[in-house]
C-alpha positions in Angstrom: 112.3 141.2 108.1 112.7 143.1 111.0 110.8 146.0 111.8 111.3 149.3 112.8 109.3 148.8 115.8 111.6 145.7 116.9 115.0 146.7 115.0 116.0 150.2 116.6 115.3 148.2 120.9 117.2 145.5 119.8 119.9 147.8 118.6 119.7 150.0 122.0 120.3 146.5 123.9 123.4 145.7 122.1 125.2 149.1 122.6 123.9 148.6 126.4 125.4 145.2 126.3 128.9 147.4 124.9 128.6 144.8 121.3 128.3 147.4 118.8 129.4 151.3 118.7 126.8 153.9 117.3 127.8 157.1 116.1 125.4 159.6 115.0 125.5 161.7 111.6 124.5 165.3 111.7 123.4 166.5 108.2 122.1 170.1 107.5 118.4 170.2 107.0 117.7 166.6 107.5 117.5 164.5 111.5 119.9 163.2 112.9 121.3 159.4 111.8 122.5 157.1 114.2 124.7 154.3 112.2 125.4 151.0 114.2 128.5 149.1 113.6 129.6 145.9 115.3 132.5 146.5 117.7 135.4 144.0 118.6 133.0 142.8 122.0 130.1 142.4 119.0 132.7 140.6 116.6 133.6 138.3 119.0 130.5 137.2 120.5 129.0 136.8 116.5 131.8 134.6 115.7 130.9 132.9 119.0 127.5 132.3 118.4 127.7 131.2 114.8 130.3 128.7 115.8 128.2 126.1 117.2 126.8 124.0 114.8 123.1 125.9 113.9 119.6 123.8 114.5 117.4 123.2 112.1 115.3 126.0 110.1 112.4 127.5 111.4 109.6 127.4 108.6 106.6 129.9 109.3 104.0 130.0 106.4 100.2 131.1 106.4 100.0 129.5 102.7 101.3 126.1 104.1 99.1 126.5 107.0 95.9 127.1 104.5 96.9 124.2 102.4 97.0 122.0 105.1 93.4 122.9 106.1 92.0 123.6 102.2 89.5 121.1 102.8 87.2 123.3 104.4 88.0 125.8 101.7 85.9 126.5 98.5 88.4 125.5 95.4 88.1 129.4 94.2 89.3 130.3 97.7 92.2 127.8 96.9 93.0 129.1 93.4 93.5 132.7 94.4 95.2 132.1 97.2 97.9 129.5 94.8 97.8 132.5 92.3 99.2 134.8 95.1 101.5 132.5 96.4 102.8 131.7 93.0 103.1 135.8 92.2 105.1 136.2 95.7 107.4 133.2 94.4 108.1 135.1 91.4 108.7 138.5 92.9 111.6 136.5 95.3 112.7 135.0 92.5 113.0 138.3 90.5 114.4 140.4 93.3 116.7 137.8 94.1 118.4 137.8 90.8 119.1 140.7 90.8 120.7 140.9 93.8 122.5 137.9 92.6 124.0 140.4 89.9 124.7 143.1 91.7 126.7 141.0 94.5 130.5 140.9 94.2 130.7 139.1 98.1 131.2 135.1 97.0 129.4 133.9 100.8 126.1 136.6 99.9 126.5 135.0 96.3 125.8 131.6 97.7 122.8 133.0 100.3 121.7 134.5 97.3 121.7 131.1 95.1 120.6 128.9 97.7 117.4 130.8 98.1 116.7 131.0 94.3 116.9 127.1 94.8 114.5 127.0 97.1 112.2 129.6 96.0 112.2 128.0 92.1 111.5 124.4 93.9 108.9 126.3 95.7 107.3 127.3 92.5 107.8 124.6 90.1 106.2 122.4 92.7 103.7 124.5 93.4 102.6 125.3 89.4 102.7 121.5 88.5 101.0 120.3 91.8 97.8 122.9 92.5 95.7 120.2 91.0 96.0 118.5 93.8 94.2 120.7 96.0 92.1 122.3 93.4 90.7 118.8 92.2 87.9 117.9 94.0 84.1 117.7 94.5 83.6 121.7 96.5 79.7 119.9 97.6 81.9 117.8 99.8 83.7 120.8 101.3 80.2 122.4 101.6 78.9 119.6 103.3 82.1 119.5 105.9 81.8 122.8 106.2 78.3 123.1 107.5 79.2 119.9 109.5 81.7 122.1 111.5 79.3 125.0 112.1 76.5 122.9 113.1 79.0 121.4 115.9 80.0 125.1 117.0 
């Protein structure tokens, strides 16, 4: 998600660049609102961009990033951190069904459903394979762990 710090530049840079038209609400007692709306440039060079056939997705995640490296993790380190993981999964999940009832747009309706694939895949796997990280002898992690700080 983009934040406020990033969103409101990039948005200056478009109007600059003449692809989308701001106009700015005045309301009595409250500041002033500036709503951004893709002009004909903007509709144009979306349709444009999304026209060429996309590259692959981009996958970011700390939790992968610790699983990958849970061997020099205690297993209580590991079992919180699947706990959280699994409670973020079914937040998504949660949020996105609702969503997914509120939405009367069929191409959001299929966003909508191909992330609650995902994010159930997500969990299931996660919920029926954590014993795969949290099975294991932590006197071996103790030892590799020492190993490393010795080295340093």
């Amino acid at each position: 998600m983009a934040s406020y710090g990033s969103i409101y530049p990039t948005l200056t840079k478009l109007e600059a660049e003449g692809l989308v038209s701001c106009v700015e609400e005045i309301e009595p007692g409250k500041p002033t609102r500036k709503v951004y709306s893709l002009n004909d440039f903007g509709e144009k060079a979306l349709i444009d961009a999304i026209s060429e056939v996309p590259k692959g997705d981009i996958f970011k995640s700390e939790f992968m990033f610790l699983c990958l490296c849970s061997e020099l993790l205690q297993t209580p380190h590991i079992s919180r951190s699947i706990e959280q993981q699994i409670a973020r999964l079914q937040d998504l999940i949660e949020r996105l069904e609702q969503a997914g009832t509120e939405c009367g747009h069929k191409e959001s309706q299929f966003v909508i459903e191909y992330g609650l694939s995902i994010n159930k895949a997500a969990l299931n796997y996660l919920v029926n394979n954590r014993h795969k990280l949290e099975d294991r002898d932590d006197n071996i992690v103790a030892d590799l762990s020492a190993k490393f700080r010795a080295a340093e």
